[in-house]
DRENTI-670960 format. One record per residue (C-alpha): residue number from 1; z, y, x. Coordinates in Angstrom, 3 decimals. Each point is the difference from the previous one (the first is absolute). Layout:
<nodes>
[node NUM [Z Y X]]
...
</nodes>
This chain:
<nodes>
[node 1 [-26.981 25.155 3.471]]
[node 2 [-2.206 -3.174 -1.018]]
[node 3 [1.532 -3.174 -0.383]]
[node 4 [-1.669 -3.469 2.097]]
[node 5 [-0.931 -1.885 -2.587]]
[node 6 [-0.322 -3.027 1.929]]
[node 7 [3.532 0.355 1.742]]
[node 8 [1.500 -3.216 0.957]]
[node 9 [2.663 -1.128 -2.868]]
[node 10 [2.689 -2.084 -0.659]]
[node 11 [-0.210 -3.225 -2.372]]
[node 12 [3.293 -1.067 -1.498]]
[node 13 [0.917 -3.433 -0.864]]
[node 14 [2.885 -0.514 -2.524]]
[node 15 [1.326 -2.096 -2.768]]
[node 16 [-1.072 0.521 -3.685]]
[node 17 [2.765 -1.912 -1.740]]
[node 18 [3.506 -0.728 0.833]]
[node 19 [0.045 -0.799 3.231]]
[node 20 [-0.419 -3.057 1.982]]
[node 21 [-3.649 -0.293 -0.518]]
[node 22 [-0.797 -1.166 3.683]]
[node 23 [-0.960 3.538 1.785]]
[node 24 [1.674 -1.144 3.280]]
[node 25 [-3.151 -2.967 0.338]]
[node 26 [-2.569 2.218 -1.248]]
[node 27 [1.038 2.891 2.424]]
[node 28 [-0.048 -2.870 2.678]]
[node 29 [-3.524 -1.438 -0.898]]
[node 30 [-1.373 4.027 -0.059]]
[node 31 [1.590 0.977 3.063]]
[node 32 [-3.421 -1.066 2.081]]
[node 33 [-1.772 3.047 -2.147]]
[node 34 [2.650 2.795 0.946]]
[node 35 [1.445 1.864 3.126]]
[node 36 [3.577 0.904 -1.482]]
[node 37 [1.959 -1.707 -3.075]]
[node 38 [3.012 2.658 -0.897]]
[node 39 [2.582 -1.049 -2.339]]
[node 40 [0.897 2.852 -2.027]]
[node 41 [3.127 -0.272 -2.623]]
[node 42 [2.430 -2.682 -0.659]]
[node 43 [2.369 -1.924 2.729]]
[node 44 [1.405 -3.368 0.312]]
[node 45 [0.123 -0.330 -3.587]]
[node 46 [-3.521 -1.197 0.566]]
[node 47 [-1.034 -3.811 1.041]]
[node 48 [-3.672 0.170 1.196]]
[node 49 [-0.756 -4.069 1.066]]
[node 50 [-2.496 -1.502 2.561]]
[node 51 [-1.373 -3.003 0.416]]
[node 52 [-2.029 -1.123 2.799]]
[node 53 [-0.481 -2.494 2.665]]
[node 54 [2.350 -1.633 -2.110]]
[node 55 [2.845 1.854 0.643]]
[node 56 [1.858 2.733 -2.819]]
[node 57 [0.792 3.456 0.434]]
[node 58 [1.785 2.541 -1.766]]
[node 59 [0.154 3.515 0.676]]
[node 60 [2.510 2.455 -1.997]]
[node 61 [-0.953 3.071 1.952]]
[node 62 [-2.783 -0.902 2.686]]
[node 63 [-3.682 1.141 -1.053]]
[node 64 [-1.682 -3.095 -0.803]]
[node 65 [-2.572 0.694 2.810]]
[node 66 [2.441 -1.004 2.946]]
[node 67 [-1.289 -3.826 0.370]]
[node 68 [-3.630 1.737 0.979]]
[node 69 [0.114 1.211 3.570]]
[node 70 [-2.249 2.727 0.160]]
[node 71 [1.674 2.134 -3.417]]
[node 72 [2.118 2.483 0.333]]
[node 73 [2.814 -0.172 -2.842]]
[node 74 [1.899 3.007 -1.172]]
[node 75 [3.387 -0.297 -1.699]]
[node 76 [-1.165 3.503 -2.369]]
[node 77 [2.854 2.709 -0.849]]
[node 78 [0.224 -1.330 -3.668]]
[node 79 [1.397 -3.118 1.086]]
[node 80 [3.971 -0.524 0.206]]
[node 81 [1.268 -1.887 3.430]]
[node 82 [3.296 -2.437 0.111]]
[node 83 [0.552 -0.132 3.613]]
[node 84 [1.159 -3.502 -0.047]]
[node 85 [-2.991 -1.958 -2.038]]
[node 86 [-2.210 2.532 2.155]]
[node 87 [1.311 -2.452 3.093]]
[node 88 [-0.152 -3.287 -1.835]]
[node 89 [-3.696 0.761 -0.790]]
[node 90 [-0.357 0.900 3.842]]
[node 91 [1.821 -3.131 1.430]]
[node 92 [-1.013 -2.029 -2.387]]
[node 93 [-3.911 1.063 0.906]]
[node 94 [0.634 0.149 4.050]]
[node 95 [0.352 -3.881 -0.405]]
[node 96 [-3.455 -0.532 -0.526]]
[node 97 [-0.557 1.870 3.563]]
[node 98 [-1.461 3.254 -2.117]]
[node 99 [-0.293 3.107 1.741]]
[node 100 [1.256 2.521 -2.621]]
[node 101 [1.001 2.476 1.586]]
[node 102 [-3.465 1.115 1.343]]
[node 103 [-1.342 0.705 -3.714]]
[node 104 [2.618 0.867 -2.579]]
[node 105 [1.097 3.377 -0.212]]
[node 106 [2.854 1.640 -2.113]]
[node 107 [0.086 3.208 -1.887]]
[node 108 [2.591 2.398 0.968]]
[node 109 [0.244 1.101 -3.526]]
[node 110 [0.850 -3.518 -1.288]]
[node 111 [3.617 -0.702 -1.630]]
[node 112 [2.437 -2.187 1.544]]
[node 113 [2.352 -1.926 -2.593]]
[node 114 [3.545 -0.083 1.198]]
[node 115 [2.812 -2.872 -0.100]]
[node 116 [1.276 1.248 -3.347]]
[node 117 [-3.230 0.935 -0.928]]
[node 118 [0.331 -3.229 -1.402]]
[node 119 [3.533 -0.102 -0.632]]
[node 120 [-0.758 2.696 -2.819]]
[node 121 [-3.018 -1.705 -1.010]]
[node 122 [1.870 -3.533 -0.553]]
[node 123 [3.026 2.602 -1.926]]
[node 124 [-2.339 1.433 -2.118]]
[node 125 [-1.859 -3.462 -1.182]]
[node 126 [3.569 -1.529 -0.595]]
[node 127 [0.914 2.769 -2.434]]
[node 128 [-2.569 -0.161 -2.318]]
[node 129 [0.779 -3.624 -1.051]]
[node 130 [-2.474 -0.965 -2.316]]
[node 131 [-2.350 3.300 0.361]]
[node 132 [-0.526 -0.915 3.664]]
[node 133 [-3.330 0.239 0.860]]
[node 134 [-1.006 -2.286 2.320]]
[node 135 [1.003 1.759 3.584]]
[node 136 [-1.139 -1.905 3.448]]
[node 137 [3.243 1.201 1.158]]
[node 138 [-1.615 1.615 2.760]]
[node 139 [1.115 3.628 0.081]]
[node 140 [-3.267 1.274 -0.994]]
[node 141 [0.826 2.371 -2.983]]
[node 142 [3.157 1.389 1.548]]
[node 143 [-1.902 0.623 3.638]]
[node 144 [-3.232 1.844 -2.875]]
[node 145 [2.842 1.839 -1.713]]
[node 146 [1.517 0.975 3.157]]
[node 147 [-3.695 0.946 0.966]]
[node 148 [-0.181 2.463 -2.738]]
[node 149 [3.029 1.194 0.338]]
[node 150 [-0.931 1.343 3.122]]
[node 151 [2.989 -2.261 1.719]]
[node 152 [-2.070 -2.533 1.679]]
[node 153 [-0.425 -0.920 3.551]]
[node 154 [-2.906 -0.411 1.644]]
[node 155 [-1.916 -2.298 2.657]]
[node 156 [-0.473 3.614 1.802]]
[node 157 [3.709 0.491 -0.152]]
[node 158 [1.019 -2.853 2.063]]
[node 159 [-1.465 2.326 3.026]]
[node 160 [2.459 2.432 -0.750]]
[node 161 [3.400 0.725 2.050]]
[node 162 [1.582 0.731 -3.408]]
[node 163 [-0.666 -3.453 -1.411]]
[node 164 [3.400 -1.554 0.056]]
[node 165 [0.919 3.032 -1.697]]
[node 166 [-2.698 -0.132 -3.155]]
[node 167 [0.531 -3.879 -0.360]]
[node 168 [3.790 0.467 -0.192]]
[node 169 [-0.321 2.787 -2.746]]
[node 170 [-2.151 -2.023 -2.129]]
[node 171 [1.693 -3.179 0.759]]
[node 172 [3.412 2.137 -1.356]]
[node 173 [-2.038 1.272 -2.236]]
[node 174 [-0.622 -3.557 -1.858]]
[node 175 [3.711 -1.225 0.446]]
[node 176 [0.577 2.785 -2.391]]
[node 177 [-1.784 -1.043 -2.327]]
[node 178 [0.919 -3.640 0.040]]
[node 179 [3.437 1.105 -0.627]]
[node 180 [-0.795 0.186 -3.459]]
[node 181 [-1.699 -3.595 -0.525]]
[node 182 [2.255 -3.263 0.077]]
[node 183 [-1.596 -1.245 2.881]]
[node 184 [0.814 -1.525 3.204]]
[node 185 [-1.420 0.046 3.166]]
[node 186 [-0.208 -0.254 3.912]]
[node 187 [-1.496 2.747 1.805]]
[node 188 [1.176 -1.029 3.366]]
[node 189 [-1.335 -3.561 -0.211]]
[node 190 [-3.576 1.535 -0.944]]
[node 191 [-0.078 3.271 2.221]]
[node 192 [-0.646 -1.696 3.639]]
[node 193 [-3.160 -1.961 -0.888]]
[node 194 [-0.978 3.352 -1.739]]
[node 195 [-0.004 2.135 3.461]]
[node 196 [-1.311 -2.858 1.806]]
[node 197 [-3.210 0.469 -2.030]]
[node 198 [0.534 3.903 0.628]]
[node 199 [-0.652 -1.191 3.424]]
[node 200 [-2.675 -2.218 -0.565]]
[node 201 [-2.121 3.089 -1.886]]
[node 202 [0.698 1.818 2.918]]
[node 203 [-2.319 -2.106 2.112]]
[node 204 [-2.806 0.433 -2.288]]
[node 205 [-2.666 2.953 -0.051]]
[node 206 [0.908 2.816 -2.950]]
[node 207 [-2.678 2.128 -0.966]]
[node 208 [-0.426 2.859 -2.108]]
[node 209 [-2.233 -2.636 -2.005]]
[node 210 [-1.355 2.560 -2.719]]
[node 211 [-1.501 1.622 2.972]]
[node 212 [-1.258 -3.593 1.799]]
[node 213 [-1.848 -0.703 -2.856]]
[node 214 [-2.230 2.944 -0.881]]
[node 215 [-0.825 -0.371 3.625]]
[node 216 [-0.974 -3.238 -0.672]]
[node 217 [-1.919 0.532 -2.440]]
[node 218 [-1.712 3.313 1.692]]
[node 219 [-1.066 -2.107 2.656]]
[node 220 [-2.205 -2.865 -2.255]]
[node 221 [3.326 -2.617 -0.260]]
[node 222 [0.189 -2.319 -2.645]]
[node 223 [2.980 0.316 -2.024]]
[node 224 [2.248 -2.103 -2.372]]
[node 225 [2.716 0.875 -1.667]]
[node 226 [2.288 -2.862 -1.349]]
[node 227 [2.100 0.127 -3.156]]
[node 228 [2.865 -1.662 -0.662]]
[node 229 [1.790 -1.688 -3.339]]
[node 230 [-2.662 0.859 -3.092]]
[node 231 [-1.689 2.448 -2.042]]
[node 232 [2.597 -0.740 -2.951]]
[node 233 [3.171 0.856 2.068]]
[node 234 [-0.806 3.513 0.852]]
[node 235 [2.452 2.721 -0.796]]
[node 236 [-1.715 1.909 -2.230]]
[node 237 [-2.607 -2.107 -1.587]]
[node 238 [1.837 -3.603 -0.078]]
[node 239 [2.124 -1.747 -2.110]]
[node 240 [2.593 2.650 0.282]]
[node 241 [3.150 -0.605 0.714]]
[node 242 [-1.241 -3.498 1.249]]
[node 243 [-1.928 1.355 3.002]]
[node 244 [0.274 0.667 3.902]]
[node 245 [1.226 3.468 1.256]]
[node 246 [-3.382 0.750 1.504]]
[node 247 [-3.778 1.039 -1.483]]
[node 248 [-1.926 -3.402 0.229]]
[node 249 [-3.025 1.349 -1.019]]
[node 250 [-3.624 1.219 1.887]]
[node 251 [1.654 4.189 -0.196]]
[node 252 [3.326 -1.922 2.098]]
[node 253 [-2.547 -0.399 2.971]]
[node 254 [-0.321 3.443 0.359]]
[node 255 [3.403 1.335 -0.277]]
[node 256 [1.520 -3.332 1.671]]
[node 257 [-3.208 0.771 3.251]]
[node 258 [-0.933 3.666 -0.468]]
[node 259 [-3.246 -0.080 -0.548]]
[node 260 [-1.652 1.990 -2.163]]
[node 261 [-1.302 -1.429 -3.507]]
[node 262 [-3.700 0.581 0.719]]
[node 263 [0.646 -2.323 2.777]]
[node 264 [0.371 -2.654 -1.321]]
[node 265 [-2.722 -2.534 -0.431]]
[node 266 [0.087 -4.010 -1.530]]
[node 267 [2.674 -0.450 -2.385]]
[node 268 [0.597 -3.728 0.439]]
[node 269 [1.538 -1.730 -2.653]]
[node 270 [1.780 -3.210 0.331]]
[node 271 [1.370 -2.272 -3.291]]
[node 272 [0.872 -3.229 -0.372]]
[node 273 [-1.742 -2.550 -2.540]]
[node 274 [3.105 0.051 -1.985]]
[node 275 [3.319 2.693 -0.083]]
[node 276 [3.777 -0.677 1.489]]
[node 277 [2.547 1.870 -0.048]]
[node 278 [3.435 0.510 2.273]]
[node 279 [2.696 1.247 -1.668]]
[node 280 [0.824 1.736 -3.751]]
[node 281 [-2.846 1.910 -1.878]]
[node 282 [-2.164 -0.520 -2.676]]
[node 283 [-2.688 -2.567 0.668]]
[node 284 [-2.402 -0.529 -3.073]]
[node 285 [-2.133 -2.741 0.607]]
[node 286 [3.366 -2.056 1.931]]
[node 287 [0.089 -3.495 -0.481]]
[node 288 [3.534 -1.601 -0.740]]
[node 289 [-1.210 -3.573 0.185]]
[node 290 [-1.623 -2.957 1.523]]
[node 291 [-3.245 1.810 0.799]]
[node 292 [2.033 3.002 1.710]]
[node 293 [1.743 -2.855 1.909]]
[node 294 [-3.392 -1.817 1.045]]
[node 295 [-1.061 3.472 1.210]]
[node 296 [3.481 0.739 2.005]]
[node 297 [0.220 -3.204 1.662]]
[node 298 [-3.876 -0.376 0.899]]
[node 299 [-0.154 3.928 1.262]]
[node 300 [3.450 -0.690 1.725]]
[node 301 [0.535 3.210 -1.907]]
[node 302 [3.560 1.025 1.410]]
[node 303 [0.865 3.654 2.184]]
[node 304 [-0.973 -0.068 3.309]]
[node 305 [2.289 2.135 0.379]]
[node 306 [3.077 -1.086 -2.263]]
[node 307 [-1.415 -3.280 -0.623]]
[node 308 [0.569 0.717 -3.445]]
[node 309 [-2.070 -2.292 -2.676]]
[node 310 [-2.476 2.440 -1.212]]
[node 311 [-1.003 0.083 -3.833]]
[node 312 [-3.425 -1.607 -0.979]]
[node 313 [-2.530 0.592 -2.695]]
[node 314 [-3.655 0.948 -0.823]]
[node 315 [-2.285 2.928 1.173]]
[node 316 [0.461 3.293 -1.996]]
[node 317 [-3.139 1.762 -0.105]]
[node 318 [1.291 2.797 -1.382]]
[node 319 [2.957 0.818 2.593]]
[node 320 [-3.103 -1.006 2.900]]
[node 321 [-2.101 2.769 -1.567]]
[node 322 [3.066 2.357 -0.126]]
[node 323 [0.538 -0.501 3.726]]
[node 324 [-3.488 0.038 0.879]]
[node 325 [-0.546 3.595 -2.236]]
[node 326 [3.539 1.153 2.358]]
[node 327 [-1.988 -1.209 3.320]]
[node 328 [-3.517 0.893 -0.791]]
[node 329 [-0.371 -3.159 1.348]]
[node 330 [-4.083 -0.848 1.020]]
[node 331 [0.603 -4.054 1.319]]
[node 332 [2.366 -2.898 -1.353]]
[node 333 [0.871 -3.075 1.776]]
[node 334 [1.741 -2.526 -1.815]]
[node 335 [2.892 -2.182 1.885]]
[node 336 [1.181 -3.628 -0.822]]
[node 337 [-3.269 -0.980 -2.330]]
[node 338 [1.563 -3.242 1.174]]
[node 339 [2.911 0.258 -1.926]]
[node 340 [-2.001 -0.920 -3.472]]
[node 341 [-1.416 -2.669 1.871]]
[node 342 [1.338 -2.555 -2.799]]
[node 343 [-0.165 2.371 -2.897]]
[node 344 [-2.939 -1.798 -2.990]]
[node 345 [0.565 3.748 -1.696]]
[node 346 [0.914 3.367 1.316]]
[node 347 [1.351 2.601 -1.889]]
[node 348 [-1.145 3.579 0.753]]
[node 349 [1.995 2.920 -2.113]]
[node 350 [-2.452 2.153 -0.815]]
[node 351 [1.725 2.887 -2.606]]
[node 352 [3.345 0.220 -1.323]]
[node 353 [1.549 0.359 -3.515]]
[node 354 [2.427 2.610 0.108]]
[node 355 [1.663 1.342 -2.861]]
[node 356 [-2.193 -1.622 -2.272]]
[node 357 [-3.146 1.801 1.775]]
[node 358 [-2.455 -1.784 2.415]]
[node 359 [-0.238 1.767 3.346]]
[node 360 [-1.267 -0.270 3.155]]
[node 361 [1.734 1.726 2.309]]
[node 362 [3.867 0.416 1.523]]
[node 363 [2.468 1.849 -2.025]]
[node 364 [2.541 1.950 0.742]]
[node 365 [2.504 -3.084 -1.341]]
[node 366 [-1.222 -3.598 0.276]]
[node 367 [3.141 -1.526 -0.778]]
[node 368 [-0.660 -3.308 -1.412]]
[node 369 [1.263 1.119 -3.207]]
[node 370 [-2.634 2.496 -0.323]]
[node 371 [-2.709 -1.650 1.671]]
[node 372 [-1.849 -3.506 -0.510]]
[node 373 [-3.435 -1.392 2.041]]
[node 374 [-2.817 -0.696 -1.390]]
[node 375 [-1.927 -2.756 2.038]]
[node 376 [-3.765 -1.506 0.481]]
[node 377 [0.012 -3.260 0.794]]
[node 378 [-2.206 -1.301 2.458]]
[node 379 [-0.956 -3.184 1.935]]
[node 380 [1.810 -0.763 2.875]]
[node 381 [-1.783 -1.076 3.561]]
[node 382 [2.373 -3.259 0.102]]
[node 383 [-1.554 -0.461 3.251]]
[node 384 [2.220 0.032 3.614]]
[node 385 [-1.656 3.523 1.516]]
[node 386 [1.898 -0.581 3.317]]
[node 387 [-2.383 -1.624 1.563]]
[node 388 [-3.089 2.131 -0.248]]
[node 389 [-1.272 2.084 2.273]]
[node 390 [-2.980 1.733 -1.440]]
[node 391 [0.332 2.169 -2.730]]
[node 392 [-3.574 -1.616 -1.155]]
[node 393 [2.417 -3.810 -1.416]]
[node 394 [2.392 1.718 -1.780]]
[node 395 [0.247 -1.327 -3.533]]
[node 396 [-2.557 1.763 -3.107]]
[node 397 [3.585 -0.047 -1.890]]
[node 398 [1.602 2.454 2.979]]
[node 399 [-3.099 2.474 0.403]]
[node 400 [-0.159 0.334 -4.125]]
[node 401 [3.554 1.024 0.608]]
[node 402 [-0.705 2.348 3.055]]
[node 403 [-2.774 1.756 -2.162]]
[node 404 [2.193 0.161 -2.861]]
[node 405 [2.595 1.756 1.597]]
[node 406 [-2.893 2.510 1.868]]
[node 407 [-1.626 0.803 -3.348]]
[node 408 [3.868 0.774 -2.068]]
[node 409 [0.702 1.893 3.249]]
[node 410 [-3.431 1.707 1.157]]
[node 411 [1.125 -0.698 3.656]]
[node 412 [-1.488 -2.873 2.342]]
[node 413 [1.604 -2.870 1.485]]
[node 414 [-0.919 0.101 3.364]]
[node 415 [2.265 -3.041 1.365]]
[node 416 [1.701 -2.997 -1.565]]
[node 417 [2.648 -1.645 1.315]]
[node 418 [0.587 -3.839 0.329]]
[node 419 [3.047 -0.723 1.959]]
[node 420 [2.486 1.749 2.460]]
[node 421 [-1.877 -0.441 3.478]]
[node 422 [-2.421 2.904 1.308]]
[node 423 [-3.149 -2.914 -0.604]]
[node 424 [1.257 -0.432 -3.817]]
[node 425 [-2.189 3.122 -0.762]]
[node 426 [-3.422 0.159 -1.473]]
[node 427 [-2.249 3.065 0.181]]
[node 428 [-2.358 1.213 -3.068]]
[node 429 [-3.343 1.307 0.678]]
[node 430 [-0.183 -2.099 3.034]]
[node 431 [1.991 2.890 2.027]]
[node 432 [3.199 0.277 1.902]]
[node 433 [0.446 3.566 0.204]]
[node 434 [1.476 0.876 -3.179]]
[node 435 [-0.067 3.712 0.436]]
[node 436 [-3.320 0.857 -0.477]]
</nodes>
């Protein structure tokens, strides 16, 4: 049996640090290039914002692709489902007169999160104290762990007579287990808004999506599959035990989709100017002063999600190149080059001093004790980029920085970023089809 070479393939477009690096707009701005976007891991513990026509979206669960009319968006089998945001996304997006139901799809195989779901989420968190690590509160782990377990229920299940029955046992199930923790809560108060967004999933088309999309991509269809949260929160390769339940990276899209590895094509890469952080974790390069303020408060840098302030400081080259080596990413775009708008210097870390030896890559441990950065300075733009709108004015001081971070990382920056709105976004090589 030969193999077609030239097979169609699917790109993937996902975040290379800790999140929050903009993928919702860049998914947006793409979504002209592709047929499908497909979310494939992750839940409403991701905040994917959209600005255009000067009016702000933010999607938790909803492929980024919805706002174009002629994509279809898949909700993948990797990605967790609370019932209830699932309906404020859907309300909330039915106000601008959008016709969603014609072009998202769910996957049968996708994971609802339960009421107390999140009760045993919020139990856990509390008991740690000072070891927490940061939760959303969302019921993501707990509806994973359930997942694995092989407890969960299932989009596909809500089609079943029997389940009543499977949502009671696990909902038991849970109460159990809260027994143990000194925690309080309302399951009645919670439960009706719950089924009414049982009801509301009803309406919508489920497909056997793993099957949908190698059809797809049989029949010549451009695909794109969306990442949520960031390349340093996966499970196995993050800043463990600081990390999301789910496998951020480029092999997530094929476990979170089902499609195959060799079908994949672009690796997209998307990382901010700077690092933030939500949450606890070791940050190396954080900045616990003015200049992390300067960046919070000009990048509004706060959880779209939890509305959280996020944690601030300068880009680590060596964590980027980690993520990128996890990815095999082959294009960057870097968001909020605005952001050092006011900056005369810019530090970039470019190694680390750990244990009294100068490295370049991520260990193992990068507890602050054990790890230090070691920075380049370079000249900052100290320009306003907001405004331009070819990629040809952008400040010498920006593109030295660009080609800096292409030649430490051996990957091109195909798009930079100048603002939150779908026109903020400047094209290199006088292109706008990034995958190429």
């Amino acid at each position: 049996m030969t193999i077609d070479q030239n097979q169609m393939k699917a790109d993937v477009l996902l975040g290379l640090q800790w999140g929050d690096e903009g993928k919702g707009k860049i998914v947006d701005v793409l979504t002209p290039h592709y047929d499908v976007i497909a979310r494939f891991q992750g839940g409403p513990n991701a905040g994917h914002t959209l600005k255009f026509n000067e009016t702000k979206h933010i999607l938790h669960t909803i492929p980024s692709g919805i706002f174009r009319e002629n994509c279809i968006n898949i909700i993948g089998n990797g990605v967790v489902i609370d019932p209830v945001v699932f309906k404020k996304e859907i309300d909330a997006l039915e106000k601008f007169g959008f016709d969603i139901r014609k072009r998202l799809f769910i996957s049968r195989k996708a994971h609802l999160i339960l009421p107390t779901h999140k009760f045993l989420d919020a139990a856990s968190e509390s008991s740690k104290g000072k070891e927490k690590i940061g939760s959303t509160l969302k019921g993501i782990g707990p509806t994973y762990m359930d997942k694995t377990g092989r407890n969960g229920l299932r989009v596909g299940d809500i089609e079943s007579p029997k389940f009543k029955e499977k949502y009671t046992f696990l909902k038991d199930k849970h109460a159990q287990i809260l027994s143990f923790y000194d925690f309080s809560y309302n399951l009645a108060e919670v439960e009706p808004a719950w089924f009414e967004g049982i009801e509301l999933l009803k309406s919508f088309t489920q497909i056997d999506s793993e099957i949908v999309i190698n059809q797809y991509l049989n029949e010549g269809k451009k695909v794109l599959a969306e990442g949520a949260q960031g390349s340093l929160l996966d499970i196995d390769f993050g800043s463990y035990p600081f990390v999301t339940s789910s496998n951020t990276i480029c092999a997530g899209a094929c476990t979170g989709l089902g499609i195959a590895p060799n079908r994949t094509g672009e690796v997209i890469g998307i990382f901010k100017a700077y690092c933030t952080r939500v949450g606890s974790g070791p940050f190396p390069t954080e900045l616990e002063n003015e200049t992390g303020e300067q960046m919070r408060q000009i990048g509004a840098e706060f959880g779209s999600t939890t509305g959280r302030p996020r944690r601030c400081g300068w880009l680590d080259l060596p964590a980027l190149k980690y993520a990128i080596m996890l990815n095999g990413a082959t294009q960057l775009i870097m968001m909020k080059a605005d952001v050092m708008d006011g900056f005369s210097t810019i530090q970039v870390c470019t190694s680390y001093n750990y244990k009294g030896e100068k490295i370049s890559y991520l260990p193992y441990d990068f507890s602050p004790e054990l790890l230090q950065p070691v920075y380049t300075e370079m000249k900052g733009w100290n320009t306003k980029l907001d405004n331009i709108t070819s990629i040809n004015d952008i400040p010498s001081e920006l593109l030295a920085y660009v080609e800096f971070i292409e030649k430490e990382t051996g990957v091109p920056v195909k798009i930079i970023s100048v603002g939150p709105d779908r026109g903020q976004t400047l094209f290199r090589n006088n292109t706008e089809k990034v995958a190429i």
